[in-house]
Every structure is written in structure tokens, then in C-alpha cells.
C-alpha positions, 0 to 999 in steps of 0.5 A: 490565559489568566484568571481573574474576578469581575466585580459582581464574582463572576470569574473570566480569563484574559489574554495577558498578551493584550493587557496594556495598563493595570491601574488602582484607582481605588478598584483595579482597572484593566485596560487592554490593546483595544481600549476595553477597560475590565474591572476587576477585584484583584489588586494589580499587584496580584494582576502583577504575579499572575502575569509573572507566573503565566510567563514563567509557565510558558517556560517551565515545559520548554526546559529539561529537569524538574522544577525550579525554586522560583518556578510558579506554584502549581496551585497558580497554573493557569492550565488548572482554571476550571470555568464553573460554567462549563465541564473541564476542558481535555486535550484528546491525546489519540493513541494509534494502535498496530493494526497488523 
């Protein structure tokens, strides 16, 4: 997911897999798989790098080593979005424990 703003400030994240057309008419308009149609105050060249940056995400994990010049910056990881309506999401990593 990707996070982006609506007009009046409020942030939402969105699906980058359902997004079919991003427009600049003078605002920039979403248009997912749907047919819903977002306003947003991000420019689509930002809706652009964002995407870009989810999908090199996808791949960062999936490869041995550190990272790479052209990975996406650590400040745009969409893993780091914190809703501000809501506490932090965590996965719950249980840890078994020998009980012999």
C-alpha cells in the first residue's frame, strides 16, 4: 500500500495493484480498476515514484545482501506509514519456548 493525501489533509493508503490511471487536470486524479476516481494533492509524478518504490520494496527482502544504490529510501517504505487515527500496527512474532 501506498500512502497519499486527500484534498481536505486526511491521509488513506491505496492499493498500487488497483490503480489504472493517474491524471493532472490541473488536480491530480486517481482512477482505480473500479472506475472509483480519488483526489489527491500528490503530483502523479510523486504518485509515480511511490509506486516505483512500493515495487522495488516487494523486492528488497527477496534478495541476499544489503542494499542497493538505486533501492527505495527508508523514509518512503511504505511498512513505516503510521495512520493517525489509529496505534501502530505489529506483527505478533510468538516465540515457542522448550517446555521439557
Amino acid at each position: 500500500m501506498i500512502p497519499l493525501t486527500r484534498q481536505d489533509g486526511s491521509p488513506f493508503l491505496v492499493n498500487p495493484d488497483r490503480i489504472e490511471l493517474v491524471e493532472e487536470t490541473p488536480d491530480t486524479v486517481i482512477t482505480l480498476a473500479d472506475g472509483k476516481k480519488v483526489l489527491v494533492r500528490e503530483t502523479a509524478t510523486e504518485v509515480a515514484t511511490r509506486f516505483h518504490f512500493y515495487q522495488r520494496s516487494l523486492h528488497v527482502d527477496a534478495r541476499f545482501g544489503g542494499r542497493r544504490v538505486y533501492d527505495p529510501p527508508t523514509d518512503m517504505d511504505p511498512a513505516r506509514y503510521e495512520h493517525p487515527n489509529r496505534g501502530r500496527l505489529r506483527a505478533y512474532n510468538e516465540r515457542v519456548e522448550d517446555r521439557t
